[in-house]
C-alpha positions in Angstrom: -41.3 -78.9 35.9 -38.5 -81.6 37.5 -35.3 -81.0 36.6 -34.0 -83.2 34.2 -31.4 -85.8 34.7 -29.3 -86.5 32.0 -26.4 -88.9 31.5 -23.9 -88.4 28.6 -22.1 -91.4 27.0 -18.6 -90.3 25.5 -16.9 -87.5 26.8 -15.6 -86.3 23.4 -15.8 -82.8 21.7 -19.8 -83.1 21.8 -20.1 -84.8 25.3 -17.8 -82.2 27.5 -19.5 -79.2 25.7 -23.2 -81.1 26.6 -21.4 -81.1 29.4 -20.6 -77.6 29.6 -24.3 -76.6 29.0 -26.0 -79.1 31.3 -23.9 -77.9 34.1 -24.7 -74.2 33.6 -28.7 -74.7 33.2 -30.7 -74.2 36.7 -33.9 -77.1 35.3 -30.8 -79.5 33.9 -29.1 -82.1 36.3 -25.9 -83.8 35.2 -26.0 -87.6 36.9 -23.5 -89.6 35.4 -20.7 -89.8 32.2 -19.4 -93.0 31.0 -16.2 -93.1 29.1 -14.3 -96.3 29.6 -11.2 -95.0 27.2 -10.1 -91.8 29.6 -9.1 -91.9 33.8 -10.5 -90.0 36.8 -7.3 -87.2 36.1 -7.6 -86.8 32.4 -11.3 -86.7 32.6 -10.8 -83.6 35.0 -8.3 -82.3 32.8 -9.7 -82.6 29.6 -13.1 -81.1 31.2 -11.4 -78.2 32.7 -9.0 -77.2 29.9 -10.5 -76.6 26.1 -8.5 -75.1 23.6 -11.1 -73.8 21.5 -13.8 -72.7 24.9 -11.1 -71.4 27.0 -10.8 -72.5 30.7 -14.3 -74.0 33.1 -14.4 -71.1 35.5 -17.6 -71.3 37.1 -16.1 -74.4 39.9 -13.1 -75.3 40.9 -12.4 -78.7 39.5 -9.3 -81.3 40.4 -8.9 -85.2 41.4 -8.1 -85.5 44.7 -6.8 -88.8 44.8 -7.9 -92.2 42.4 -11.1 -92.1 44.4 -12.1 -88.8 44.6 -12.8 -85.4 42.7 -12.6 -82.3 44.4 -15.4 -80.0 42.4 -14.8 -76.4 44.5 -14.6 -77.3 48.1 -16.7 -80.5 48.4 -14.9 -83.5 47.8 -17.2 -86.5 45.7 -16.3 -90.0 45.8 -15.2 -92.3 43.5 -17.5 -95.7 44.2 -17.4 -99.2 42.9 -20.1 -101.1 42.9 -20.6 -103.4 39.9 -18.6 -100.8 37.5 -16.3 -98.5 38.5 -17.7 -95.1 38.7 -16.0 -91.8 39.7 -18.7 -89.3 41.5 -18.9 -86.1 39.5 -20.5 -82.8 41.2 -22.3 -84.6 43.8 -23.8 -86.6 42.8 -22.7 -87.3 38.9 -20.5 -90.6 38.7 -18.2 -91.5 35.7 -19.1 -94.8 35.0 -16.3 -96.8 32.9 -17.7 -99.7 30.6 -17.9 -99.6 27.3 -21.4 -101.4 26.3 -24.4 -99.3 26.5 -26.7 -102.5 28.5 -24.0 -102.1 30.9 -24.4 -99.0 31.9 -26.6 -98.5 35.1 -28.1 -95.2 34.2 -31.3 -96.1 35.9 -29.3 -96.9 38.7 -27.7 -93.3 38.4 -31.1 -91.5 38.1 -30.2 -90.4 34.8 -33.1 -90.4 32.6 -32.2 -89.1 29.7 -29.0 -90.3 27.8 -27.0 -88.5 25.4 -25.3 -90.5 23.1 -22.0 -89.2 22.0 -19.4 -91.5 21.5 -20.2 -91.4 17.7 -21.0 -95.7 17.5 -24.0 -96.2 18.8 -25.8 -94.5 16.3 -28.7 -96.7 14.8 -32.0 -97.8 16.7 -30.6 -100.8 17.9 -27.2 -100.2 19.5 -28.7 -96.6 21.4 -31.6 -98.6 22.6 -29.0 -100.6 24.4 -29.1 -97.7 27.4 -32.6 -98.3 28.1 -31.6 -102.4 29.6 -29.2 -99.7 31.7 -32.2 -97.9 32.8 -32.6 -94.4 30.7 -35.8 -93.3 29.7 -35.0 -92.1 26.6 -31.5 -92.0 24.1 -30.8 -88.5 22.0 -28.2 -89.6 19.5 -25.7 -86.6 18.8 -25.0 -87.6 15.1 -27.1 -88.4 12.1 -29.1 -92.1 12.2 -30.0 -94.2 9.5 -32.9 -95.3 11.2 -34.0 -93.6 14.0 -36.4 -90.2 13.7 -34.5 -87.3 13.6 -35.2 -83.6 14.7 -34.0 -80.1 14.5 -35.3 -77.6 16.8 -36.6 -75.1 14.8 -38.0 -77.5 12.1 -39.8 -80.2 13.0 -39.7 -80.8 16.9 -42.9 -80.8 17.0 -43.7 -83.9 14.9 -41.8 -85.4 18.7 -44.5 -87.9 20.3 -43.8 -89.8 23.5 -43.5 -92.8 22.2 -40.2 -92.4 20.5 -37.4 -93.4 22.6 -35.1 -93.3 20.6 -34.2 -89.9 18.7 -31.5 -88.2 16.7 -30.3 -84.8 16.7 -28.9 -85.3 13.1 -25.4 -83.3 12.7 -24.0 -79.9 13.2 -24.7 -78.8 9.9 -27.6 -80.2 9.1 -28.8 -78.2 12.0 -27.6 -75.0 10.6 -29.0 -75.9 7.4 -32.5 -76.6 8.2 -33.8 -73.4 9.3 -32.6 -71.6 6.6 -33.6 -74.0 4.2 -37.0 -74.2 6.2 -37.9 -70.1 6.0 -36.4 -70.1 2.1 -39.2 -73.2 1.1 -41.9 -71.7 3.1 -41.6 -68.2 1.8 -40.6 -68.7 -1.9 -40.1 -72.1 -2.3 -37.0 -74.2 -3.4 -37.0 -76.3 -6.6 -33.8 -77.6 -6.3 -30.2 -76.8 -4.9 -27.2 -77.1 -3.6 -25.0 -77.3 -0.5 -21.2 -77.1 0.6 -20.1 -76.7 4.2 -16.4 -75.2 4.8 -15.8 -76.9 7.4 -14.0 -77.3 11.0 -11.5 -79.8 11.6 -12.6 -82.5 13.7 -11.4 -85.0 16.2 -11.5 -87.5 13.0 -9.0 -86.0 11.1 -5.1 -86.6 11.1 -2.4 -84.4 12.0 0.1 -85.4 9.2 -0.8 -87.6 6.9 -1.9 -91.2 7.7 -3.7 -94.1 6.8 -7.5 -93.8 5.9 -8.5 -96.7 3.7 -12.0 -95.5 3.2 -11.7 -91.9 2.3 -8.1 -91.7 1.2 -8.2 -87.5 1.0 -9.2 -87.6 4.7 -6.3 -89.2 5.6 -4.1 -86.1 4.5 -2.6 -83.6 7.2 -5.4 -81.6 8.5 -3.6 -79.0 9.5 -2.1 -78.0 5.9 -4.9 -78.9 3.4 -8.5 -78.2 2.4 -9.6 -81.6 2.2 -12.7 -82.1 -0.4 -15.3 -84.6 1.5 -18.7 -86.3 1.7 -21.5 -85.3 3.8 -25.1 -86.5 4.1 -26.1 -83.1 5.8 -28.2 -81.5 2.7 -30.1 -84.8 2.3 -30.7 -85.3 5.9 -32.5 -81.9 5.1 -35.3 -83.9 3.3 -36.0 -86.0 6.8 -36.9 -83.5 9.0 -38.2 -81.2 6.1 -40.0 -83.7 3.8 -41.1 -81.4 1.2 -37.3 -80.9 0.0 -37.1 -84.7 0.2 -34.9 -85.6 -3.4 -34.0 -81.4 -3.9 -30.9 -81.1 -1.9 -27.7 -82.6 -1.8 -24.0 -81.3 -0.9 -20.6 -82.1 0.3 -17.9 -80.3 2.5 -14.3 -78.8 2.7 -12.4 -79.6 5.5 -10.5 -76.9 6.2 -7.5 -75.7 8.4 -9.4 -73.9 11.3 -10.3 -75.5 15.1 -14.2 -74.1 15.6 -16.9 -73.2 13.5 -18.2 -73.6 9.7 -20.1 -72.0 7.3 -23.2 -73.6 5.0 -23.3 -72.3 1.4 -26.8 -72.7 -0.1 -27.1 -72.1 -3.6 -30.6 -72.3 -4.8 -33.5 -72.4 -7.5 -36.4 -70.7 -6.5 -40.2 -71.1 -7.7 -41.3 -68.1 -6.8 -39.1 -64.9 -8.1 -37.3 -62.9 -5.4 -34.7 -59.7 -5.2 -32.1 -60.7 -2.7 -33.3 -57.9 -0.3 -36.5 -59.8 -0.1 -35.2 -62.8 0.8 -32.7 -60.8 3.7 -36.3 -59.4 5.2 -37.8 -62.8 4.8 -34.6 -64.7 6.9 -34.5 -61.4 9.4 -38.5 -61.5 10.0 -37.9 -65.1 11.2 -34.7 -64.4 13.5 -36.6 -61.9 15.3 -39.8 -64.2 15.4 -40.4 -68.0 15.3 -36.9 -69.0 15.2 -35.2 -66.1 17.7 -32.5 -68.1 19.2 -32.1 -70.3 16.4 -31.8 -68.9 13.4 -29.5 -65.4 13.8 -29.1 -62.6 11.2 -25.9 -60.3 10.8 -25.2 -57.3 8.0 -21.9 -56.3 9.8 -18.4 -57.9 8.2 -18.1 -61.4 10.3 -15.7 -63.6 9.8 -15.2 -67.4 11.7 -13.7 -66.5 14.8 -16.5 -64.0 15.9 -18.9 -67.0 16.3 -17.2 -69.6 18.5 -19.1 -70.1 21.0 -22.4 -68.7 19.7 -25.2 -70.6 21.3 -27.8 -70.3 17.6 -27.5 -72.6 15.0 -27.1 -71.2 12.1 -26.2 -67.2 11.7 -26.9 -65.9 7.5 -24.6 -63.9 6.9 -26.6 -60.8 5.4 -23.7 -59.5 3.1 -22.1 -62.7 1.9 -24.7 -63.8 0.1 -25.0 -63.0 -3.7 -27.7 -63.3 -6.6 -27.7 -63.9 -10.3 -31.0 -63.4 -11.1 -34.6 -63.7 -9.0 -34.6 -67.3 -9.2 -31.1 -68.0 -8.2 -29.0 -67.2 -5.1 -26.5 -68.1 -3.6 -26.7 -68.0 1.1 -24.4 -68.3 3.4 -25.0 -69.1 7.4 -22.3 -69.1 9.8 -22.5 -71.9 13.0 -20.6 -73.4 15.6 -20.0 -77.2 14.7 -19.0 -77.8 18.4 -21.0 -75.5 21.2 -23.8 -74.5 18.8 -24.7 -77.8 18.3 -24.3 -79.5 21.7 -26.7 -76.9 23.1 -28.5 -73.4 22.9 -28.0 -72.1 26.1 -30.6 -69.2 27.3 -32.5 -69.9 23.8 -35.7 -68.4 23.2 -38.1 -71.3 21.3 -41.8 -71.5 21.3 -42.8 -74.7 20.5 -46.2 -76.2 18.8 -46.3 -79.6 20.4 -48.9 -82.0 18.6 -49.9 -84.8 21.2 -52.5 -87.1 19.7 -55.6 -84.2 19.1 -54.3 -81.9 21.9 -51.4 -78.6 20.5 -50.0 -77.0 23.4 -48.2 -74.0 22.8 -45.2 -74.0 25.1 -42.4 -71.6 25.9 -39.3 -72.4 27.4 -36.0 -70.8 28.1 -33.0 -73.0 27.2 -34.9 -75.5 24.9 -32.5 -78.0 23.7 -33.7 -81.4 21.5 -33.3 -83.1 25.3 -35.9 -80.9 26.9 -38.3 -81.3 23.6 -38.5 -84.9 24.5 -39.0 -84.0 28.1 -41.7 -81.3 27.8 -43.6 -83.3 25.2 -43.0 -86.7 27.2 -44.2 -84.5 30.6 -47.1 -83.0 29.1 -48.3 -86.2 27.5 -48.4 -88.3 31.0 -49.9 -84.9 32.3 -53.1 -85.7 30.8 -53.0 -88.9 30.3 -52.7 -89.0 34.1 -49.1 -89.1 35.2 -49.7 -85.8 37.1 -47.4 -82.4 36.4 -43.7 -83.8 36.1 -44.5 -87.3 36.2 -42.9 -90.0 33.8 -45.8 -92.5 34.7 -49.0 -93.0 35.1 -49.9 -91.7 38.5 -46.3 -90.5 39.0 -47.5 -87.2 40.8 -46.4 -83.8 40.5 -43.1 -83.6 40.1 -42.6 -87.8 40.6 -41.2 -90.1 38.6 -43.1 -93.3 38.3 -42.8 -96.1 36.3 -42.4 -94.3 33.0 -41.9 -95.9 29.7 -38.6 -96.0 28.0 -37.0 -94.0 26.3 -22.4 -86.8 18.5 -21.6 -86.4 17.5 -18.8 -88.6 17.6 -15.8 -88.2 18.3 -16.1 -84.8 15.8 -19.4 -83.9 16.0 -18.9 -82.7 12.0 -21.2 -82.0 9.7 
């Protein structure tokens, strides 16, 4: 298969750790960033430097001048056509505007967008980048309107014809799976969720103003902050069957990296809590390897920053009061476990009109869902292997159809 050429809007938390990922994957290609609020030096900086991910070792990375960025020995330009641009890793510019149809991703050969700034979040504003060119839009945050998937869960319900797709939030996707194996093995009736949960971008240093949720306004760094999240109901979108039997909210709490989901629920069918361990550790080790982890040793935050799964249960945290009620806890990385799964094990069941395909791919990440489904779908319908049009040949490019979070990326 082609490599696939992906743009990022927003350089925030999510976009430098997509980033991060894109730029270590052999079948990914980084072709352009736009972030109209940052420079060509501070974009460097801020790439190269992360508190929580430690130092970007793998090139040497440094402006050279306003007009060119030095990534190990080779310098890239900085260009300006219609927008000004700054040439990233060859051949990746940073494109500065701050409206989506004004980005020339097409121009950029970036096919697939992510979406990151955290604004752009419905249907209509993401599918703004395809008058710029792209393809297809992954929104890094939960949408209102637009389909939303979790690997794991319900990628396959992706078809080609959706453009427009969201990857929901960080919790939600450590949510999901366990939810998912929990339904399908004893079923839920009803329950509850609260996320502990990072500090984000969002939040204030001391306290400030924050006329719509006045607790958020409060010093992050000194308080566990109550606060809402849609995450548990977002469950009942890509899981329709606990549509109405979850809900949940969050404490923010005083930590930089990684949160843990505590899912207390009713169960149909009666179950010791050893059951339900083999049941979650079964899964980890099968369908969902890469995904969903497992862990019976004595964990605590730190030891997952930077873990590439989604959600972790944490075996020995968990508690029951009876067979019908429990109480689970799974561990994930708000920041790097959401913005991609790097050297992730997923076999996926991809339904394309009457035709399943059973696929396995190394590194799957929502992006390359849309891109094996969308290549595997012109495939037969004629686009040739790679093609993202009809008679686009193997490995072209023809004329295809169209196609986080935040500043945060919390839950």
């Amino acid at each position: 298969m082609a490599k696939i050429k992906i743009g990022i809007n927003g350089f925030g938390r999510i976009g430098r750790l997509v980033a991060r990922v894109a730029l270590q994957r052999d079948h990914v290609e980084l072709v352009a960033v736009n972030d109209p609020f940052i420079n060509i030096e501070y974009m460097s900086y801020m790439f190269k430097y992360d508190s929580v991910h430690g130092q970007w070792k793998h090139h040497e990375l440094k402006a050279k001048d306003d007009k060119s960025l030095l990534f190990g020995d080779k310098p890239v330009r900085l260009v300006r056509p219609k927008l000004a641009r700054l040439k990233f890793q060859l051949d990746c510019p940073f494109i500065s505007t701050r409206e989506p149809e004004g980005i020339p991703w097409g121009e950029a050969g970036a096919e697939f967008v992510v979406e990151s700034t955290g604004v752009f979040t419905d249907k209509e504003k993401a599918s703004l980048h395809l008058k710029g060119g792209a393809k297809k839009v992954v929104i890094s945050a939960p949408s209102k309107d637009a389909p939303m998937f979790v690997v794991g869960v319900n990628e396959k319900d992706y078809t080609p014809d959706l453009n427009i797709v969201s990857n929901a939030s960080c919790t939600t996707n450590c949510l999901a799976p366990l939810a998912k194996v929990v339904h399908d093995k004893f079923g839920i009736v009803e329950g509850l969720m609260t996320t502990v949960h990072s500090i984000t971008a969002t939040q204030k240093t001391v306290d400030g103003p924050s006329m719509k949720d006045w607790r958020g306004g409060r010093a992050a760094a000194t308080n566990i902050i109550p606060s809402s999240t849609g995450a548990a109901k977002a469950v009942g979108k890509v899981l329709p069957a606990l549509n109405g039997k979850l809900t949940g909210m969050a404490f923010r709490v005083p930590t930089v990296d990684v949160s843990v989901v505590d899912l207390t629920v009713r169960l149909e069918k009666k179950a010791t809590y050893d059951e339900i361990k083999d049941a979650i550790k079964k899964e980890s080790e099968g369908s969902m390897k890469g995904i969903l982890g497992y862990t019976d040793e004595d964990v605590v935050s730190t030891d997952f920053v930077g873990d590439n799964r989604s959600s972790i249960f944490d075996a020995k945290a968990g508690i029951a009061l009876n067979d019908n009620f429990v109480k689970l806890v799974s561990w994930y990385d708000n920041e790097w476990g959401y913005s991609g799964s790097d050297g992730v094990e997923v076999v996926m069941v991809m339904k394309v009109e009457l035709v399943v395909v059973v696929v396995v791919v190394v590194g799957m990440s929502l992006v390359e869902v849309v891109v094996v489904t969308t290549w595997w779908w012109r495939w037969q319908h004629g686009g040739g292997c790679g093609g993202f049009g009809g008679g686009g040949g193997c490995g072209g490019s023809g004329g295809g159809g169209g196609g986080e979070g935040g500043v945060g990326g919390g839950g």
